[in-house]
C-alpha positions as CSV (number, residue, x, y, z in Angstrom):
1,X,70.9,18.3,-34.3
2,X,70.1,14.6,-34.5
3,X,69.9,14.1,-30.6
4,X,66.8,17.2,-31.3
5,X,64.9,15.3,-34.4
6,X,65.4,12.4,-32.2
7,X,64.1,13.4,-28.6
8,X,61.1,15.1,-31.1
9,X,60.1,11.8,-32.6
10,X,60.1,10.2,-29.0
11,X,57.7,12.0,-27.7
12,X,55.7,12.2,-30.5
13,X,55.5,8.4,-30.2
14,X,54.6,8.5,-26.8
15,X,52.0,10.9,-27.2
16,X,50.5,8.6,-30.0
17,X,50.7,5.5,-27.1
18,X,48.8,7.4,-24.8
19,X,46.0,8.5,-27.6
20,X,45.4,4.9,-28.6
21,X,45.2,3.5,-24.9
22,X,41.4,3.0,-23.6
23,X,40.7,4.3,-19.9
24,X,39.1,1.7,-17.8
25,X,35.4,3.4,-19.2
26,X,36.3,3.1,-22.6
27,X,37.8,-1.0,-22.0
28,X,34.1,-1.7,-20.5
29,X,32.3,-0.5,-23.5
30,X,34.2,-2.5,-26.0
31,X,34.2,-5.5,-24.3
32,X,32.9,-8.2,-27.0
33,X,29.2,-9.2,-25.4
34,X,29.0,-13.0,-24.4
35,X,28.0,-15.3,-26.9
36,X,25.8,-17.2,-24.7
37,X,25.6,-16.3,-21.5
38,X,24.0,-18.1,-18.7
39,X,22.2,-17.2,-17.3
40,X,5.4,-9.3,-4.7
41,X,1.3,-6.1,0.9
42,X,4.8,-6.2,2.5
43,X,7.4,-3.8,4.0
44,X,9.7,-2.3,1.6
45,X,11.1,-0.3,3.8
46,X,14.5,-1.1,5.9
47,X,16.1,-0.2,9.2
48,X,20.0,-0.1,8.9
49,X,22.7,2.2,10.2
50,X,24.3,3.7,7.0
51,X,28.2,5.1,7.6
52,X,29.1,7.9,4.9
53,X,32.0,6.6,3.2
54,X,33.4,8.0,-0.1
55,X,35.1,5.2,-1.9
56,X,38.1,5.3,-3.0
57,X,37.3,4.8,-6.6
58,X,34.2,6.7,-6.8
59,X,33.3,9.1,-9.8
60,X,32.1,12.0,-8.8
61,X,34.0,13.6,-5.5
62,X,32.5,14.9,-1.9
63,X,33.3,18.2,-2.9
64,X,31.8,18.3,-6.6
65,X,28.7,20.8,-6.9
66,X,25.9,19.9,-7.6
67,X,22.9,21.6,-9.5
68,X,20.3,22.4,-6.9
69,X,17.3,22.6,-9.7
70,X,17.6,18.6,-11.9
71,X,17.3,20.8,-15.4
72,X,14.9,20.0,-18.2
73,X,13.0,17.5,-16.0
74,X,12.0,14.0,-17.4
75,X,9.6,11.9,-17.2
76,X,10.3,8.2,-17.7
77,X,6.8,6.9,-16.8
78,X,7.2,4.5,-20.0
79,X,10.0,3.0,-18.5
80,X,8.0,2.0,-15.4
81,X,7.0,-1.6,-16.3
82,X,7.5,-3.2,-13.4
83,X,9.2,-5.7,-15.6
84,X,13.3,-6.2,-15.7
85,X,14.9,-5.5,-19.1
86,X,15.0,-8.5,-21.4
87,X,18.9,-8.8,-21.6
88,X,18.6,-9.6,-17.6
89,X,17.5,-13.2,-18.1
90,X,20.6,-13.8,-20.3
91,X,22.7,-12.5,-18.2
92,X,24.2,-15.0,-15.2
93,X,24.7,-14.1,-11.6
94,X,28.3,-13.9,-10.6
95,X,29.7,-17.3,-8.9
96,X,32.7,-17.3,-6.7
97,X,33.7,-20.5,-7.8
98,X,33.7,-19.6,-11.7
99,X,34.8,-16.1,-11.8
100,X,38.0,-14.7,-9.7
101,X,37.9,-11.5,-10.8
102,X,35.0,-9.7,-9.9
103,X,35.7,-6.3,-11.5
104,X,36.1,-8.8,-15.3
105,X,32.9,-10.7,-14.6
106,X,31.0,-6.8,-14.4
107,X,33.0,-5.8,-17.5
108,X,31.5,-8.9,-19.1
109,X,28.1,-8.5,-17.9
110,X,27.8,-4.5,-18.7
111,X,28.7,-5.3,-22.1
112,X,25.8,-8.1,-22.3
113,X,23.5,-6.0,-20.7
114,X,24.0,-2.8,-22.9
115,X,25.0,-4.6,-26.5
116,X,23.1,-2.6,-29.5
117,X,21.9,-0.3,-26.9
118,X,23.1,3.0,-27.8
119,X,20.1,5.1,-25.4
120,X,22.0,5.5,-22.2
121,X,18.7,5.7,-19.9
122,X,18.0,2.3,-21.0
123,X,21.7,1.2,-20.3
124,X,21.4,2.2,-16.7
125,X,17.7,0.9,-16.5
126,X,19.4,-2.3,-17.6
127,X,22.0,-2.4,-15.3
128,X,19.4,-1.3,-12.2
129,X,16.9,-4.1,-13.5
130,X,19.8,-6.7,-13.2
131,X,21.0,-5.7,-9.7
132,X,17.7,-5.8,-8.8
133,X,16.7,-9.0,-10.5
134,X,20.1,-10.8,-9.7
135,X,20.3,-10.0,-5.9
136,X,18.6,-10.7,-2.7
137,X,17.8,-8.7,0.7
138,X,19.6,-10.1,2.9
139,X,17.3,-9.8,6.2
140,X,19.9,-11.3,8.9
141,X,22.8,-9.1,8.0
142,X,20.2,-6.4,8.6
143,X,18.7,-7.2,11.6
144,X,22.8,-6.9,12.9
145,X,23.4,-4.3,15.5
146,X,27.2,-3.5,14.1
147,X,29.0,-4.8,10.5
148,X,31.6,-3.9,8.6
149,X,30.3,-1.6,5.4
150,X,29.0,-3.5,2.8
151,X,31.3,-3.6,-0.9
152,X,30.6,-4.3,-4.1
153,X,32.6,-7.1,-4.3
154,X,31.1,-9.0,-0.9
155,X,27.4,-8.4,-2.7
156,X,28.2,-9.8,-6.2
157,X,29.6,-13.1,-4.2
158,X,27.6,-13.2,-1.8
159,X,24.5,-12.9,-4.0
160,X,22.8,-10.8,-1.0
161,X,23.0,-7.5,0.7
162,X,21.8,-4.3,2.4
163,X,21.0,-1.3,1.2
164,X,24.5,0.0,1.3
165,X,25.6,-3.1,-0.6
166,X,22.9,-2.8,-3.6
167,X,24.0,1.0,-4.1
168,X,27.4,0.2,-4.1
169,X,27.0,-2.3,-6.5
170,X,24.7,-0.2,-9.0
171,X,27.8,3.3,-8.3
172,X,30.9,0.5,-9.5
173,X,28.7,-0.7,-12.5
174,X,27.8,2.7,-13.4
175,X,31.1,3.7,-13.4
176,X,32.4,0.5,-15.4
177,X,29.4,1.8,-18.2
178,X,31.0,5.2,-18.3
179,X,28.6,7.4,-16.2
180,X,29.0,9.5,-13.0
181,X,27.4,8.1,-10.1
182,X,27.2,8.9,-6.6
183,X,26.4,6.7,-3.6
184,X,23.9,8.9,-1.2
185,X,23.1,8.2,2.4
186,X,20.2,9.3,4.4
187,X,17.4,9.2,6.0
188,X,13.8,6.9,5.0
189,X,10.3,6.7,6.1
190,X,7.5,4.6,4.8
191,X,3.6,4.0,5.0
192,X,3.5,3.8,8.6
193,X,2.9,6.7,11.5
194,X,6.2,8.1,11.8
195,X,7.3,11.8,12.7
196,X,10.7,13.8,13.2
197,X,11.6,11.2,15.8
198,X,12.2,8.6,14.1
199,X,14.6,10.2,12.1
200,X,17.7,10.1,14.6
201,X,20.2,8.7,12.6
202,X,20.9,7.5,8.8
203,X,19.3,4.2,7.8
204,X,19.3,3.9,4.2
205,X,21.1,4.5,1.1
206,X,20.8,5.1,-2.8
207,X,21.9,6.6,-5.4
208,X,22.1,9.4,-7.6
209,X,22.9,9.0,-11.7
210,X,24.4,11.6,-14.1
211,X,22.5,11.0,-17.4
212,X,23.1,13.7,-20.4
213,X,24.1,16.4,-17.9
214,X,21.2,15.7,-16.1
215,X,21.1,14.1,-12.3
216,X,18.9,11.4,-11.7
217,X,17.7,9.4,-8.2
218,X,17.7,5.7,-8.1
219,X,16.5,3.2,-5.1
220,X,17.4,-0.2,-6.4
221,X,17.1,-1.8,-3.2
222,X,13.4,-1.0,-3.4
223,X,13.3,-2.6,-6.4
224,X,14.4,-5.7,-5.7
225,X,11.6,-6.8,-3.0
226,X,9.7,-6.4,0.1
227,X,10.5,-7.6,3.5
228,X,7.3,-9.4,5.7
229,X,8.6,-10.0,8.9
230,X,11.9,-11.6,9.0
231,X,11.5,-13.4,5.2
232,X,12.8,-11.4,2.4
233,X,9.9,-11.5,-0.9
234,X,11.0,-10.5,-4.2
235,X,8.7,-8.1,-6.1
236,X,10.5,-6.4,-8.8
237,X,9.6,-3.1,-9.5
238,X,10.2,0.7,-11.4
239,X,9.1,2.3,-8.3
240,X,11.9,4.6,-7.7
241,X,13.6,4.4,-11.1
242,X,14.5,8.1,-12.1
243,X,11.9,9.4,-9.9
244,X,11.4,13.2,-10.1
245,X,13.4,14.5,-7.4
246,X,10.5,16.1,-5.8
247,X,8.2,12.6,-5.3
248,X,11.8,11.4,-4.4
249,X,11.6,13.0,-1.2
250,X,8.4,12.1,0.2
251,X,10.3,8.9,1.3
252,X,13.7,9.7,0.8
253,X,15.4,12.4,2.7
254,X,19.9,12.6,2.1
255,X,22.0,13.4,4.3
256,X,23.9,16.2,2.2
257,X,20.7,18.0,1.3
258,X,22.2,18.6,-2.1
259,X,21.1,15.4,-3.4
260,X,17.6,16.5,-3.0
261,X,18.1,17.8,-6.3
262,X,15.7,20.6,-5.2
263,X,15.5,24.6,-5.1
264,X,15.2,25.5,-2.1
265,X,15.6,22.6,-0.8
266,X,13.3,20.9,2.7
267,X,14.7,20.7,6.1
268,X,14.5,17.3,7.7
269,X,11.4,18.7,9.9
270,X,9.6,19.3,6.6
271,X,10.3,16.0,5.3
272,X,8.6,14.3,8.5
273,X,5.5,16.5,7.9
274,X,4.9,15.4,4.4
275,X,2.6,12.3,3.6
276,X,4.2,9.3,2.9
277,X,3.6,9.0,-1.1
278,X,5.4,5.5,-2.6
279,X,6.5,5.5,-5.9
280,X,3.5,3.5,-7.1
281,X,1.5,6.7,-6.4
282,X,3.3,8.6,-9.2
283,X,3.4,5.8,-11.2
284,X,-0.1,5.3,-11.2
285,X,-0.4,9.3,-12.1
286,X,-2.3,10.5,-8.8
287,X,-1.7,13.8,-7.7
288,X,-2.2,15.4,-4.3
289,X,-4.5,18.2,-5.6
290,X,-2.9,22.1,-4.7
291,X,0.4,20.4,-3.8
292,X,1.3,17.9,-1.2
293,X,-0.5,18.6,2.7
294,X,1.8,18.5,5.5
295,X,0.9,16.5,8.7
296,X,-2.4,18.5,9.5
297,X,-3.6,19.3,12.9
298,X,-7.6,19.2,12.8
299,X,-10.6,18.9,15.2
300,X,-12.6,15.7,15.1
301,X,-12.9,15.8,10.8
302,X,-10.5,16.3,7.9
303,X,-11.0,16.3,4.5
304,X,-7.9,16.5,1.2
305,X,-8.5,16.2,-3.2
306,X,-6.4,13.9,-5.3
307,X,-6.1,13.4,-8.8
308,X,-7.0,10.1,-9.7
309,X,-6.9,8.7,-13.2
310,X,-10.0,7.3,-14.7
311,X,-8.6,3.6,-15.3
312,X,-7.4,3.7,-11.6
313,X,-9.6,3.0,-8.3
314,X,-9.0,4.5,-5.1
315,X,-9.5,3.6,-1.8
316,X,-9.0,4.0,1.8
317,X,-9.4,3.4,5.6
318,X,-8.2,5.1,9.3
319,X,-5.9,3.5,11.5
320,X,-5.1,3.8,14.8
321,X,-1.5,5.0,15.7
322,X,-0.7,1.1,16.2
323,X,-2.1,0.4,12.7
324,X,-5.5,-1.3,13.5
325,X,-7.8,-0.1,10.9
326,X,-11.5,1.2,11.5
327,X,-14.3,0.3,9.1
328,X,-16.8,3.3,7.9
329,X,-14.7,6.3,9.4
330,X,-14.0,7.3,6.3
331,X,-15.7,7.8,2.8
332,X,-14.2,9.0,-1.0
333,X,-16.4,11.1,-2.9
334,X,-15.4,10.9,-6.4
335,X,-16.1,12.9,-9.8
336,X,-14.4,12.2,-13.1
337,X,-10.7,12.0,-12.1
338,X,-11.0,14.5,-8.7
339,X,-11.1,12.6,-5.3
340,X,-12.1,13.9,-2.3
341,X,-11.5,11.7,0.8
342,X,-13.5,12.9,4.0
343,X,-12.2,11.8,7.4
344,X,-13.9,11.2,11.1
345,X,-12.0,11.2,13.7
346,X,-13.5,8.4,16.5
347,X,-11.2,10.5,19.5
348,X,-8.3,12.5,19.7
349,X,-4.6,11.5,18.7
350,X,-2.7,10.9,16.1
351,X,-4.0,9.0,13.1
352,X,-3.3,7.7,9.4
353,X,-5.3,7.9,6.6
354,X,-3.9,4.7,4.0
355,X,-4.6,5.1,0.6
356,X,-4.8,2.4,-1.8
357,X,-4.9,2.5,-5.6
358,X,-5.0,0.2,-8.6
359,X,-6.1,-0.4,-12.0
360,X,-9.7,-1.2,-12.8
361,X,-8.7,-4.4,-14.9
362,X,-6.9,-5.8,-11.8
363,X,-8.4,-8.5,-9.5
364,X,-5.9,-8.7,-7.0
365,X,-6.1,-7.0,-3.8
366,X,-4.9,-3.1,-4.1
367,X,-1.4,-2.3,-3.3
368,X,-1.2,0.6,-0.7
369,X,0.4,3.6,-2.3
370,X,0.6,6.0,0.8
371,X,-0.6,7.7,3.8
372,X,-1.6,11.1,5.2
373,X,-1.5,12.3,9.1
374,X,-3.5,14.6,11.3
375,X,-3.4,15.1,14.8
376,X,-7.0,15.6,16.4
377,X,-7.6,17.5,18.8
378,X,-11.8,15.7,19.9
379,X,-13.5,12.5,18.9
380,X,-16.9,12.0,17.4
381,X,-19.6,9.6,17.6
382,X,-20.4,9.9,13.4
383,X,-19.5,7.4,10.7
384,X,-20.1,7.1,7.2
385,X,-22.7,5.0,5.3
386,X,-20.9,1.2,4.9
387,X,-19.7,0.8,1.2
388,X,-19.5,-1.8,-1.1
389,X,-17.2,-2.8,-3.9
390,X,-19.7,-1.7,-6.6
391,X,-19.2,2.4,-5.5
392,X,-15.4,2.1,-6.5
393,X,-15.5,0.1,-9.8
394,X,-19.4,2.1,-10.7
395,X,-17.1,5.4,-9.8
396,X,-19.7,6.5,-7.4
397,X,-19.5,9.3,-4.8
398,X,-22.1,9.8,-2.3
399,X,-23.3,13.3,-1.5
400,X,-26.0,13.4,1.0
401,X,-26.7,12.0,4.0
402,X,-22.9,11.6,4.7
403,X,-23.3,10.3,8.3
404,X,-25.1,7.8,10.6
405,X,-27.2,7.2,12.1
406,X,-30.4,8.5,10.6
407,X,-33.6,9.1,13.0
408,X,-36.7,7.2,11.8
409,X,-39.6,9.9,10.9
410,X,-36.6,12.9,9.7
411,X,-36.7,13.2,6.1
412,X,-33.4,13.3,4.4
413,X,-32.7,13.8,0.5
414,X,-30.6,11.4,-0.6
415,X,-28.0,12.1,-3.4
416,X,-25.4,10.0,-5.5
417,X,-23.2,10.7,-8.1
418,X,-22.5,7.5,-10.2
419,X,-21.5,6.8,-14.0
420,X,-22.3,4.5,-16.2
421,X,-25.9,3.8,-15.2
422,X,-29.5,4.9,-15.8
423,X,-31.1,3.4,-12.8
424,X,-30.3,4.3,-9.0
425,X,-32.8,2.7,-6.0
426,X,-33.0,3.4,-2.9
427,X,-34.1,0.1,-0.9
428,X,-36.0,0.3,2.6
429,X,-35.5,-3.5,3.6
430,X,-37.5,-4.9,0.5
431,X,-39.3,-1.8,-0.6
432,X,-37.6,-0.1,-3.5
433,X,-37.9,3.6,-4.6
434,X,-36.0,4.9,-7.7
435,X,-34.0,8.0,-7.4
436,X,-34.4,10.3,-10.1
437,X,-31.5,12.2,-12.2
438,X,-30.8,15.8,-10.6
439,X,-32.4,18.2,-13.3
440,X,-28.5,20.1,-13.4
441,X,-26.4,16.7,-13.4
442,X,-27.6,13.4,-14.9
443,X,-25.5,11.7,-13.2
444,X,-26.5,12.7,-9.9
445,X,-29.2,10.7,-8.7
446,X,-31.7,11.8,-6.0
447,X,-34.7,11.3,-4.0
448,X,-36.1,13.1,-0.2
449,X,-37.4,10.4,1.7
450,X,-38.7,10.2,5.5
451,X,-36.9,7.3,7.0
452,X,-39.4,4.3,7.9
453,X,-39.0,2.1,10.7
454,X,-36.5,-0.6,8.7
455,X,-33.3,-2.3,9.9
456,X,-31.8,-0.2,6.9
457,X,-31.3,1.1,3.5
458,X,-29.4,0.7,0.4
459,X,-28.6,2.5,-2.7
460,X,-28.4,0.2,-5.5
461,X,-27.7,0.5,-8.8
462,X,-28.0,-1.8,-12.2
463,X,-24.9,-1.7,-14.0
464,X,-25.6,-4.0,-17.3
465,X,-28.1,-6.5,-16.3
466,X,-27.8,-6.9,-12.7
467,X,-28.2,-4.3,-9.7
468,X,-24.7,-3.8,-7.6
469,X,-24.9,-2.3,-4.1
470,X,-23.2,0.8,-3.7
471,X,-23.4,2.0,-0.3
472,X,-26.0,0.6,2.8
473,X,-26.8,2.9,6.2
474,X,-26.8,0.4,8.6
475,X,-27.6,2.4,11.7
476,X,-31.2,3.9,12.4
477,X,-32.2,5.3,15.3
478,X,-35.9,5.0,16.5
């Protein structure tokens, strides 16, 4: 009877061990934080060869299903700042020569970075911000032919990497913090002309981040900087934090087409046909308008809508197929927040339409946020009116004439749309004639006018005290 009560109480004290010991998740969250801790128009884009390779230690298995549909979709627009996390500053980049356990030093640092933080988006935006923050692109390994797979352990020393490197980083910490992560290779594509050719074989990598049931995509190698040639820039940024999966893939395209997070999701055929939209062109709240256009074939014109916020300006120009841009071959016609961007084709081939956005307050030049393609099939001698910086900021859209040139003695009514303003001339060299409101619209200005023998014309308008030039026809014909 007593060897029973006594093989009973045994196990029941074993049971009672195994209860009170933490997993290696619950050890990283109750780590004590450190006291004190010690502690931007280039190519983001990178060209690597990306081997699949399920670690060893990963949390979430090859074979583990996936939801096709992300469910109750977020939107984490407020956590776009383009500006790491506070707790990133305190915390210290890893140093060979300090720390010899690597796996410790992230314990250390997960705990700093996600002290009397109890929200977990905001512990993995910490975590992304510092990886981002703490480590550089590493453009010589990249421009190798053949290397051995980047590790977690090689980036944190090394204090550079790859793609490969950044994501495996961000899928050990995750899993340190207690979440589910997933290391995801594929395919990329950026602002430039590229079709389903240049997707032959897998050159980048990211990752994908189990938050309150929900999966989440995250590109921290984007965030960390840009890449001009062979110098690496840093330009933090939000860009592809928690993107929706859908924007996700108008640069990103995995492998294992489950990680599109999408239902049903796109073959890698569609995802060449889709413009390239960054992840400032969410961010910034634009909108392609009826859903994103596909690489269009088209005659010698094109026109698309987009949705562009009132405190954001738009822009754009055509290049050529080995990026030269053309002036005046191409014109934006806005009104309120709807955009439409009209296109002339100079001669047949392929071509890019850049589009370029930013806020009103903003001085510096505008960052490009993405590109649509068309294929035209003629060329055409027509080209828009020349504009000038005053038809973006006054919001101005120009409806009539839209080409050049105009033939001196042929009457033509001119028409503008423009906010903010209660006087619109049109100027023939130095004679000036004011353009009345449309009876319908009073903020469409127009006037019919038979073109004189000048060397051109202007619209100009007086926004406060002073007269801005919107737009100027520069080629008359006799």
């Amino acid at each position: 009877m007593w060897r029973i009560v006594a093989t009973v109480l045994f196990c029941g004290v074993l049971m009672m061990l195994s209860l009170l010991t933490p997993t290696a998740q619950e050890r990283a969250s109750r780590v004590d934080p450190l006291a004190h801790p010690e502690g931007s128009a280039a190519r983001t884009l990178e060209r690597e060869r990306i081997t699949p390779r399920q670690s060893a230690a990963s949390p979430v298995p090859v074979s583990v299903r996936i939801p096709t549909v992300a469910t109750r979709s977020r939107r984490f627009s407020a956590l776009r700042t383009n500006v790491p996390d506070s707790r990133v500053a305190l915390a210290r980049s890893f140093d060979p020569n300090l720390d010899s356990d690597p796996e410790q030093f992230l314990v250390k640092t997960i705990a700093s970075l996600t002290a009397d933080v109890d929200d977990p988006v905001h512990q993995v935006t910490a975590i992304h911000d510092w990886i981002a923050d703490k480590i550089a692109y590493d453009v010589d390994l990249a421009a190798e032919n053949r290397r051995p797979p980047e590790t977690w352990e090689g980036t944190i020393r090394k204090g550079s990497t790859v793609c490969s490197g950044y994501s495996r980083l961000f899928q050990k910490m995750c899993d340190l913090a207690g979440f589910r992560c997933e290391f995801i290779p594929g395919y990329s594509l950026g602002i430039q002309l590229e079709g389903p050719d240049a997707l032959i074989e897998e050159d980048h990598a990211w990752n994908a981040v189990e938050i309150d049931g929900e999966w989440h995509l995250v590109d921290v190698t984007w965030a960390a900087g840009a890449v001009s040639g062979k110098e690496f820039k840093r330009r933090f940024s939000h860009d592809y934090l928690f993107l929706p999966p859908r924007e996700f893939l108008h640069t990103h395209f995995p492998g294992d087409r489950k990680w599109q997070l999408i239902d049903p999701p796109i073959t890698k055929d569609e995802f060449a046909q889709l413009p390239r939209l960054n992840g400032r062109f969410f961010n910034f709240g634009l909108e392609m308008s009826g859903g994103s256009i596909s690489w269009q074939s088209v005659r010698d014109r094109a026109n698309f809508e987009l949705v562009v916020p009132e405190e954001y300006r738009l822009s754009c120009h055509l290049v050529r197929s080995d990026g030269e841009p053309l002036e005046r071959q191409s014109l934006i016609q806005r009104t309120g927040s709807q955009c439409r961007v009209l296109v002339a084709f100079p001669e047949s081939g392929q071509w890019t339409v850049q589009l370029f956005a930013q806020h009103r307050e903003e001085t510096t030049p505008s960052p490009i946020v993405g590109a649509v393609r068309f294929t035209a099939s003629h060329g055409t001698t027509a080209k828009f009116p020349k504009l000038y910086g005053g038809y973006s900021a006054m919001r101005a859209g120009l409806l009539s004439p839209l080409y050049v040139p105009l033939s001196t003695g042929n009457t033509e009514m001119f028409r503008i749309r423009v906010d903010a303003t209660n006087e619109v001339n049109l100027v023939a060299d130095g004679s000036w004639l004011r353009m009345t409101p449309s009876p319908g619209n009073a903020s469409v200005f127009e006037v019919k006018l038979r073109i004189p023998p000048c060397d051109k014309l202007r619209i100009v308008a007086k926004q406060g005290q002073k007269h801005v030039v919107l737009t100027e026809f520069m080629q008359l014909e006799d």
